[in-house]
Steps between C-alpha positions, in 0.01 A plus 500: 500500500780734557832423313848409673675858451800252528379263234794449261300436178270802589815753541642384151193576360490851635847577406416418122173734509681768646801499282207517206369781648871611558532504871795376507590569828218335657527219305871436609395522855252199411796320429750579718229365735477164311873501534488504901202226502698244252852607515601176299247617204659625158128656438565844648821535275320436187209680576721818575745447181155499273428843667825649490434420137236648485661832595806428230721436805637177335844529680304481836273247395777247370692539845124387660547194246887434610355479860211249404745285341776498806198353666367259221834474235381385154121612573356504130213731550737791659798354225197615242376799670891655503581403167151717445602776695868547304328451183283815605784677616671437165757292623452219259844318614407499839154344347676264349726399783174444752345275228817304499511409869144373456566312186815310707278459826189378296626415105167378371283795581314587220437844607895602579571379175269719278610754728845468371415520202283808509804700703762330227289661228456819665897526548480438115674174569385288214679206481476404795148607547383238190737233644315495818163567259655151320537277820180578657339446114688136537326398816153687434470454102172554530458845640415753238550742719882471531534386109343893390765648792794298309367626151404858604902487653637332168320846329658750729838315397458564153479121419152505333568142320505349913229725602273316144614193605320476895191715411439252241531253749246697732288497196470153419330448823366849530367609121348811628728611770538843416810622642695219321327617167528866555901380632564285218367749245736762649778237488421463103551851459850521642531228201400729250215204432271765442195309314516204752502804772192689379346117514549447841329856654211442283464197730611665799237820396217249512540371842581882656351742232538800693906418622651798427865310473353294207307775328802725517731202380319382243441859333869545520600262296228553240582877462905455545576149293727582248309209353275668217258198502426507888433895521196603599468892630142534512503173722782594676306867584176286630721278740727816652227684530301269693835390700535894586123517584553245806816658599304845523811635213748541772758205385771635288595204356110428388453872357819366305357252339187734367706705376675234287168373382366855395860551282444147381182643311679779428352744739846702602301761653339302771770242531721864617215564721475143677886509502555787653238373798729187534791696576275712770397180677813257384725373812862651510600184360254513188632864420707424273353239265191758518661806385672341218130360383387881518814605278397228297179620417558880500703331160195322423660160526339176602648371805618110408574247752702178525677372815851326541570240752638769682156670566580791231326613217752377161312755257459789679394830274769730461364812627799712661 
């Protein structure tokens, strides 16, 4: 049997393979043929916004959106679709502003709502980011899910005591959840509670033995304590090592952390060596904090290691 050449659903079909294989043209034609068969459907508007996307045109795609919604005001799935499209374009207020007129057409959809919340904390609004986190915690308090977003959120804030407070929650009904261990150790660290820190990755390391986040966290703090008792370098060597292994030694912030384990047993020569890789393949952002470990080491000095509350190490070596 031949297929309808006019057949709606057939014709959105083809315009979605063909903007795959990026015929773009051809693919709008499709549509602007489903446009002169239902001229009351919002379904050729959509369908051409998600390929204008496609091609980065996100200006043109959000005016297709503008036109769907003329036709169909307060539609959620092209509300959601723009506030996509803005985010990709970087516009994070207009984002933000599309979530909001779905939230006040439809204020108990789940999905809007941890949209919000994802654009708030990508705007690096906090506060009101764990506010919203709060109220949808109050009427779900049984969704792990959104209890690790609130603590991983209370982290990024630099309020580590909040952050220890909900993964322990997560963890009374979750014992092995690892992100809430592997968060909640982290969290102890920004306390300076070192010992109760190290406790918590051994846990973690257990459940995910080959996570390079843990291995590299855990050898850290044994190689940068300034806690004589909880040192351990030739630990601390074994762990890095093995977290560089599964990030094939291109993480700056990992080839850090061997170096500080090979000066922690007193190595100087290959902590330089391991150093001087981290600053190769640190971020810009790392740069810094990596060549001052270096200097650090070209003096043959231990790096030590104990954060604030304001995310900054208290004891750092003098080394310029």
């Amino acid at each position: 049997m031949l297929l309808d050449p006019d057949h709606v659903a057939t014709l959105e079909a083809e315009a979605l393979v063909l903007g795959r294989l990026k015929r773009y043209d051809e693919a709008m034609k499709c549509l602007d043929r489903v446009e002169e068969l239902q001229p009351d459907s919002i379904s050729p508007y959509r369908l051409r916004a998600q390929l204008l996307a496609m091609q980065s045109k996100y200006d043109e795609a959000a005016a297709e959106l503008e036109k769907a919604l003329k036709k169909k005001p307060g539609d959620p799935v092209v509300l959601l679709l723009l506030a996509n499209i803005h985010e990709q374009a970087g516009d994070m207020d207009a984002a933000l502003a599309d979530v909001d007129r779905l939230i006040e057409k439809n204020p108990d959809l789940p999905m809007a709502r941890r949209m919000r919340i994802l654009l708030l904390i990508q705007n690096k609004k906090y506060d009101a980011a764990s506010a919203e986190l709060e109220r949808l915690i109050a009427k779900d308090p049984e969704d792990i899910e959104l209890q690790a977003q609130l603590a991983m959120l209370f982290s990024a804030m630099h309020k580590p005591t909040k952050a220890i407070e909900v993964y322990d929650k997560v963890l009374q009904k979750e014992p092995d959840n690892f992100d809430a261990l592997r968060g909640k150790a982290d969290a102890l660290l920004a306390l300076g509670k070192h010992a109760e820190a190290i406790s918590i990755y051994e846990k973690a390391l257990k459940i995910k033995p080959k996570d390079s986040g843990v291995l590299n966290n855990l050898a850290w703090v044994l190689a940068t304590s300034p806690k004589d008792d909880l040192r351990d370098g030739k630990r601390a060597v074994k762990l890095a090592t093995k977290a560089c292994e599964e990030t094939d030694y291109k993480a700056g912030h990992i080839l850090s952390t061997l170096a500080a384990a090979y000066a922690e047993t007193g190595d100087f020569e290959t902590a330089r060596k391991w150093s001087a890789h981290a600053v190769e393949e640190g971020r810009e952002e790392e740069l810094e904090a990596l060549k001052k470990e270096l200097r650090a080491y070209k003096k043959e000095i231990p790096w030590r290691e104990l954060m604030g509350p304001d995310g900054k190490n208290t004891i750092e070596p003098k080394v310029d």
